[in-house]
C-alpha positions in Angstrom: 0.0 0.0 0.0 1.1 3.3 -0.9 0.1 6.7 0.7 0.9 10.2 -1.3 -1.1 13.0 0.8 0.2 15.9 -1.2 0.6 16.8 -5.2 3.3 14.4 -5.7 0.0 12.3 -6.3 -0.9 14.0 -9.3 1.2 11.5 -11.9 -2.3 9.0 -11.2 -4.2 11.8 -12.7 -5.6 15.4 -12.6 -8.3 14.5 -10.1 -5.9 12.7 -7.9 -3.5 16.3 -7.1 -5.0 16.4 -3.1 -3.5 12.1 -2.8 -4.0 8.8 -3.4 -3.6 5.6 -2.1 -1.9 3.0 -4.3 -2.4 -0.8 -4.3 0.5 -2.9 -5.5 -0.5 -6.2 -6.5 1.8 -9.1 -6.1 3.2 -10.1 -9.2 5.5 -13.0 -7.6 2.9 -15.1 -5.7 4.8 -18.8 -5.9 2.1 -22.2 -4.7 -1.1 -22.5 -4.2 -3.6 -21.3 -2.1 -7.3 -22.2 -1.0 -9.8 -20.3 1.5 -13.0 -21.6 2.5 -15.2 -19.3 4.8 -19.3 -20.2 5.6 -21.1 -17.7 8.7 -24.6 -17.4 9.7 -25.9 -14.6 12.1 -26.6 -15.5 15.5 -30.4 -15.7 14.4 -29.2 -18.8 12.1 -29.9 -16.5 8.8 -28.5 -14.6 6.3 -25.7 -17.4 5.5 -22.8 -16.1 3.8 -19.9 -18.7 2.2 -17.1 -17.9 0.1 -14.1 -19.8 -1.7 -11.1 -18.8 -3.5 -8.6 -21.1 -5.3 -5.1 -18.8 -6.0 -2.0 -20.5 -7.8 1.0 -18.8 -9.3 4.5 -19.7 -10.5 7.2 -17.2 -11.3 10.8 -17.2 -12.2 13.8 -15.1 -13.1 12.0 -13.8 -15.9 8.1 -14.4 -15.8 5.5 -14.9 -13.5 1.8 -15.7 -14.1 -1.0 -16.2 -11.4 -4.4 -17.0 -11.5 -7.3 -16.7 -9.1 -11.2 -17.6 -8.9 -13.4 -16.8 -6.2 -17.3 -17.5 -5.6 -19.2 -15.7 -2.8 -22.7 -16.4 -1.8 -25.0 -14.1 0.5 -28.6 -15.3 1.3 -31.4 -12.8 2.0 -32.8 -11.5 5.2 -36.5 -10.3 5.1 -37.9 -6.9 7.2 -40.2 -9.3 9.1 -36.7 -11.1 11.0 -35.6 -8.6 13.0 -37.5 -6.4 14.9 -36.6 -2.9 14.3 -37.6 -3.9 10.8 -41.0 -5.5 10.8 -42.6 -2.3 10.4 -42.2 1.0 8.4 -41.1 3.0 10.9 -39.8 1.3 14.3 -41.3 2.6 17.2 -44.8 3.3 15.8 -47.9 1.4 15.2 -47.9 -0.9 11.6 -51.3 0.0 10.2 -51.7 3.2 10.7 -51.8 5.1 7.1 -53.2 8.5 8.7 -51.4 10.9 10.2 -48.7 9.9 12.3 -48.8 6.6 10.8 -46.2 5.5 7.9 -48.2 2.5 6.6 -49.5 2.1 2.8 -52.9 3.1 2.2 -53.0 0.7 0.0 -53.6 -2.7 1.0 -54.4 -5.9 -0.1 -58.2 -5.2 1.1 -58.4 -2.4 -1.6 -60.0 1.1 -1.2 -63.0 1.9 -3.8 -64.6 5.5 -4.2 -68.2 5.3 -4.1 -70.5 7.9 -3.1 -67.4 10.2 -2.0 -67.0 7.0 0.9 -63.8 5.1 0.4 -64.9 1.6 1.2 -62.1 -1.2 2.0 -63.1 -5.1 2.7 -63.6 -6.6 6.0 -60.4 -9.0 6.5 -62.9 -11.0 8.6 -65.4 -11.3 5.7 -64.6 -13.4 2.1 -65.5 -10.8 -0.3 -66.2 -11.6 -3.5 -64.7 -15.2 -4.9 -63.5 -15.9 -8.4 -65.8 -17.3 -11.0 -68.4 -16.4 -9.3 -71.5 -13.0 -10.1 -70.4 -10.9 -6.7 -73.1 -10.2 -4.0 -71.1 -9.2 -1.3 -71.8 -5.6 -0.6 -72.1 -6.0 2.6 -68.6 -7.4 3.5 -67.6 -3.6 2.9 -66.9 -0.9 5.6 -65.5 2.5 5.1 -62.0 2.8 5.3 -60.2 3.6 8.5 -56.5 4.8 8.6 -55.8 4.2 12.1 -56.3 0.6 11.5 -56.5 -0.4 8.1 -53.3 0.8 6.7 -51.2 -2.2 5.1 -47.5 -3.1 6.8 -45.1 -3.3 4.1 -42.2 -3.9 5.8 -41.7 -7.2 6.8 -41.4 -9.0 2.8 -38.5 -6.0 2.3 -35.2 -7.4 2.2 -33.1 -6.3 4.8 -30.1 -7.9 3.3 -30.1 -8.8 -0.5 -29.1 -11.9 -2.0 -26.3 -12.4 -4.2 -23.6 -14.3 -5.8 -20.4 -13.3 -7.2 -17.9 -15.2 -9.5 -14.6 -13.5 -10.5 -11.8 -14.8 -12.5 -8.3 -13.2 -12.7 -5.6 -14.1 -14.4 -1.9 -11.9 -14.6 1.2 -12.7 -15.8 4.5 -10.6 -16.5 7.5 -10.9 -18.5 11.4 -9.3 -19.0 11.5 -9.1 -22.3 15.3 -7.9 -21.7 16.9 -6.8 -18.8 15.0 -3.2 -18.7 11.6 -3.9 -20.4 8.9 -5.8 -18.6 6.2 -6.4 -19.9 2.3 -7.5 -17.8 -1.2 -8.6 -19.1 -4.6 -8.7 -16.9 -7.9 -10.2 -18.0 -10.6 -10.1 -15.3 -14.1 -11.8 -15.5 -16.7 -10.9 -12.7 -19.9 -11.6 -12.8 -22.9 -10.5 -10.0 -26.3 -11.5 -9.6 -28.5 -9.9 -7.0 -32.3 -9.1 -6.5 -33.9 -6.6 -4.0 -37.0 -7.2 -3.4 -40.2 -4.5 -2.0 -43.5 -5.4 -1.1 -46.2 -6.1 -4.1 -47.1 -3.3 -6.6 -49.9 -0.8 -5.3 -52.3 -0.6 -8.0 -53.8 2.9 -8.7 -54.4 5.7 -10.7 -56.4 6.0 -13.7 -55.8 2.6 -15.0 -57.9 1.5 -12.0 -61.4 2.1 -13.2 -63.4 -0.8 -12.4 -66.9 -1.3 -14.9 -70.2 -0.9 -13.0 -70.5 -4.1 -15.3 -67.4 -6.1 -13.8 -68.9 -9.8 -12.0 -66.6 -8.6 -9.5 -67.6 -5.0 -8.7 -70.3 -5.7 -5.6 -71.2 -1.4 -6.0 -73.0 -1.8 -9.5 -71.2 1.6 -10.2 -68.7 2.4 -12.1 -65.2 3.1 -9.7 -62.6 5.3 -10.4 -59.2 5.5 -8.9 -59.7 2.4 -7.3 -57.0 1.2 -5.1 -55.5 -2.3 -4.4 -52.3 -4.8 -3.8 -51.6 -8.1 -4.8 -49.8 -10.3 -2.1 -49.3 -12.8 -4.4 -46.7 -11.1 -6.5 -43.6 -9.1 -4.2 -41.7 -7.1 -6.4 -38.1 -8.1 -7.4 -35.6 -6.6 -8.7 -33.0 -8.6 -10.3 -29.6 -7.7 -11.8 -26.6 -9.5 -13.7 -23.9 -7.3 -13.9 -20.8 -9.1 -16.0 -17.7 -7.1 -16.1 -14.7 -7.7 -18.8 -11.5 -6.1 -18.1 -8.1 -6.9 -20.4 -4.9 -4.5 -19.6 -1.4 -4.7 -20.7 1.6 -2.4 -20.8 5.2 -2.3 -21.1 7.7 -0.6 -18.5 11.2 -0.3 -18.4 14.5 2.3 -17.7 17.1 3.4 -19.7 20.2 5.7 -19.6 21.1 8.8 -21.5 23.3 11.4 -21.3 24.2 10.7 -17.5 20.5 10.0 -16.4 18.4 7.1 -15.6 14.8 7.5 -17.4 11.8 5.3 -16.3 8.9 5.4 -18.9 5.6 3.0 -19.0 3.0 2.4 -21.7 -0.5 0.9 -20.8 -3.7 0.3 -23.1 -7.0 -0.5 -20.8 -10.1 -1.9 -22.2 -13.2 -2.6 -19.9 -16.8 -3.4 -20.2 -19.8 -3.8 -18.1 -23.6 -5.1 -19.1 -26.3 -4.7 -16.6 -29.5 -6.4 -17.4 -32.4 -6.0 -14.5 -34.9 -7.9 -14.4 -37.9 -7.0 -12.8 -40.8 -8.9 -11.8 -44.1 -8.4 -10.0 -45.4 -5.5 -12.4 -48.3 -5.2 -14.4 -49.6 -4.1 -17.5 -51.6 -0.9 -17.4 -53.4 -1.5 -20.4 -54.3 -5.0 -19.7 -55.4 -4.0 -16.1 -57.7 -1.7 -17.5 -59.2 -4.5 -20.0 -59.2 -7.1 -16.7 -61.1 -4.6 -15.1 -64.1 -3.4 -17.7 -67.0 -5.6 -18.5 -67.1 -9.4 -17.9 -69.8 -12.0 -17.5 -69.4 -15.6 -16.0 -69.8 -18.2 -19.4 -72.1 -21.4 -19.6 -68.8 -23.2 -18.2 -68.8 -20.9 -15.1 -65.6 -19.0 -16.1 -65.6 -15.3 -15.5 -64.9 -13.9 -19.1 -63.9 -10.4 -20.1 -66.2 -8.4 -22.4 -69.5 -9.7 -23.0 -71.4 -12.7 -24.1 -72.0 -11.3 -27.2 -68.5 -9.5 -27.5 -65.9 -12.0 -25.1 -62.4 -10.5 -25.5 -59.9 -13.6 -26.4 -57.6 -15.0 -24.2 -58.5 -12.0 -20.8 -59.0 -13.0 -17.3 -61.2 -10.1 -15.5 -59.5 -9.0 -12.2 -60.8 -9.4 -8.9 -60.3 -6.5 -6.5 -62.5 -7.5 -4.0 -61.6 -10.6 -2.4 -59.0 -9.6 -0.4 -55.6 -11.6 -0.7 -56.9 -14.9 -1.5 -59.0 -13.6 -4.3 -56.4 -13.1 -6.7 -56.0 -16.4 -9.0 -52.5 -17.2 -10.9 -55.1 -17.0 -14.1 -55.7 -13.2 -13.3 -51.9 -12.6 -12.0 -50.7 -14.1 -15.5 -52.9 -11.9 -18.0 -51.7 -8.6 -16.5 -48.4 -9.5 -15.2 -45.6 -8.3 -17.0 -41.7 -8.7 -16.2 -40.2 -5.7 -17.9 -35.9 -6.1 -18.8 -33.9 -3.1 -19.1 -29.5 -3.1 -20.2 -27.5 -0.6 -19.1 -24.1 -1.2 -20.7 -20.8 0.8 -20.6 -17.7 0.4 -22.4 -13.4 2.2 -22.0 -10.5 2.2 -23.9 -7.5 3.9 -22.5 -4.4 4.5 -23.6 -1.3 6.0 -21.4 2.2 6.7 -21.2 4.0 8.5 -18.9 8.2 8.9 -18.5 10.2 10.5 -16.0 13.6 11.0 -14.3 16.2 13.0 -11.7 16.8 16.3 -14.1 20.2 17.1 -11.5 20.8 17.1 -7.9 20.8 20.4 -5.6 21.6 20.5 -2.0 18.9 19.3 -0.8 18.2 16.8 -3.2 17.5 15.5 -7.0 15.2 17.8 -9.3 12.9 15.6 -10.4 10.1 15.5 -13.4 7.7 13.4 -15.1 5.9 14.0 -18.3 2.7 12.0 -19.4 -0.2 11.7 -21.6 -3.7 9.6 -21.9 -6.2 8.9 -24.6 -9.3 7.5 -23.6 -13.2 7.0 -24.8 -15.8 5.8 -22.9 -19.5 5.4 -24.3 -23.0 3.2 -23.2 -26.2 3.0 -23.8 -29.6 2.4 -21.6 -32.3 0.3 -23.5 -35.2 0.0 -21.5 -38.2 -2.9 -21.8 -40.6 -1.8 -24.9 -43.6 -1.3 -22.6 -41.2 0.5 -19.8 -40.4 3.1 -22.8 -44.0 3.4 -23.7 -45.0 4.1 -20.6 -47.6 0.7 -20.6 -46.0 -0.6 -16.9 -48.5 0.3 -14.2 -47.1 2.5 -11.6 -43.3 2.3 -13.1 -41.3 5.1 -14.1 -41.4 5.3 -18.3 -37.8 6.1 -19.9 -36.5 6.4 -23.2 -33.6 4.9 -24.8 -30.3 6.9 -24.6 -26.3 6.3 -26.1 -23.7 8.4 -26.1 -20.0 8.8 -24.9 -17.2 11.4 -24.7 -13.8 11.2 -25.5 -10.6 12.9 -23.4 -6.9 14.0 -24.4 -4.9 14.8 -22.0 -1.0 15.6 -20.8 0.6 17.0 -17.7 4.0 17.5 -16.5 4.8 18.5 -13.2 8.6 19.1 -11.5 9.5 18.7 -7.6 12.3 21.0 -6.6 13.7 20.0 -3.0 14.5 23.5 -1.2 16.0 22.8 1.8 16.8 19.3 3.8 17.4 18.9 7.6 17.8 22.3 8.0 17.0 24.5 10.9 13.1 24.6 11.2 12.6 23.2 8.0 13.4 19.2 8.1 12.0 19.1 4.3 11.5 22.0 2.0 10.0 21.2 -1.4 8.5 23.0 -4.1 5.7 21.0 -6.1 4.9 22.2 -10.2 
């Protein structure tokens, strides 16, 4: 490890003139070496494990060493630890008015009629799939001190992931003042965070007066609801590709000793989330107009005359279990977005002890870079046109820039062990 807290610094780069810290691989590693590691927390969750196989061999002239590694975190959910099984520790879970940080939305629903926001009685059934709802009066209005829905506890409070990383190096003395080293890394990451299931709202939640499922008889708008059925995950793979290599070396002329380097740097990165637990908005709003129950007893969209193909009408008012996998699959859609990023960068940099003065060597180093970086974001098709309920639309978007740059800077020792001054130096 190498510490520079002052300008000296600068030769890693114009942003690094206030210091840097410097890690120095080893580039010599002779054997073979395996670590094993496995942990739980004292509540017997969250397991972590990891293993690494290193193995090198170098000589008088080359060395090469190779490393893999594979770590493993499981998840721990809000509802395992306390001061996490509800939105805000300290206060009550349900409460959704004031003072309360619950969801007003909740698996029982809230529906508009009359200018009363009615919910469902959790101790009541509702209305059941497949079947011509009559259940009006399993409906209260809505209360906020009590009816607010805890979201907390089906968060992750630690994500899962895994990791796998590849490394392999390897150097070589192409004479007795030129070395020359190569890098390739591979790492690859999966994880997934995970929330509580998708409110449903908005315009997209106007349930038909005509709906089997709508107990009112009036049309509803702005509906409210959540599926329990369907948590939303976020899932990423992020794979990484790096390749470096250079050439380094000294030489003498006219009385001095130069050191010079060249480098070229290529990296890449693709990120493709995953996300799943969202819906169609408009295929909610289909799943959610007219319907009829058909001579085979299935709830169809549409009407008898006019059925629409291959639509399962929603149910909002059966609580948790009313939801069926057939009306989670119609309207569920599991949007996939890329993010990628690529670099190439080129470098070289030379330097040496210009002359000695009292209180030391002169010294200067001269340098330059090329480098490009560029990326794109591609979102889902539905994501960009704005057809995920209650998801934040984007467009596509590439670009990249391009830099050219050179420095030199000089470090003239003043004075050296002398009264009040122990070291004296001027940095340009």
């Amino acid at each position: 490890m190498e510490v520079l807290k002052d300008g000296a610094s600068s030769i890693y780069g114009t942003d690094a003139i206030c210091g840097v810290v410097n890690v120095i691989t080893n580039d010599d590693f002779d054997g073979a070496e395996v670590t094993a590691y496995q942990g739980v927390t004292s509540d017997n969750d969250g397991k972590r494990e990891s293993y690494s196989l290193t193995m090198g061999s170098s000589s008088a002239r080359s060395s090469v060493l190779f490393s893999a590694s594979y770590v493993k975190q499981e998840p721990i959910l809000g509802g395992d630890r306390e001061i996490a099984a509800v939105p805000i520790f300290g206060l009550p879970a349900n409460v959704s008015s004031t003072g309360g940080r619950a969801s007003p939305t909740t698996p029982y629903g809230q529906f508009n009629v009359g200018g009363t926001n009615f919910t469902l009685d959790p101790s009541r059934p509702g209305c059941l799939p497949n079947q011509v709802c009559n259940a009006r009066d399993d409906f209260r209005p809505y209360n906020g001190a009590i009816d607010g829905y805890n979201f907390a506890p089906v968060n992750y409070l630690q994500q899962p992931s895994e990791t796998v990383s590849l490394y392999l190096q390897g150097t070589y003395n192409l004479t007795d003042n030129v070395r020359s080293k190569t890098e390739i890394l591979y790492n690859q990451r999966t994880s997934e965070a995970q929330l509580a299931a998708q409110p449903f709202g908005g315009a997209p939640m106007r349930v038909s007066a005509n709906s089997v499922y709508n107990p009112f008889r009036v049309d509803i708008a702005g509906a409210s609801f959540r599926p329990l059925k369907a948590p939303r995950s976020f899932a990423a793979e992020v794979d990484t590709w790096r390749f470096g290599t250079g050439l380094e070396g000294e030489f003498d002329t006219v009385g001095r000793t130069f050191n010079w380097d060249v480098g070229y740097v290529y990296s890449d990165s693709t990120n493709l989330q995953m996300k799943r637990g969202f819906f169609s908005s408009s295929r909610m709003t289909t799943a959610l107009g007219p319907s009829f129950i058909d001579s085979s007893g299935v709830a169809r969209c549409g009407t008898a005359a006019a059925p629409i193909a291959g639509c399962v009408p929603f149910n909002l008012f059966g609580g948790p279990d009313g939801v069926t996998d057939a009306m989670l699959a119609y309207v569920q859609v599991d949007p996939r977005n890329v993010e990628f990023q690529k670099m190439h960068d080129y470098t070289a940099n030379i330097g040496t002890d210009l002359f000695e003065l009292p209180a030391g060597a002169v010294s200067v180093v001269v340098g330059g870079e090329i480098r490009r970086e560029s990326g794109y974001s591609s979102p889902d098709p539905l994501t960009a046109a704005g057809l995920v309920l209650n998801d934040n639309a984007f467009q596509p978007t590439a670009g990249g820039y391009g830099l050219k740059e050179v420095y030199g800077e000089t470090v003239i020792p003043i004075l050296r062990d002398a009264p009040f001054a122990n070291s004296l130096e001027l940095s340009l």
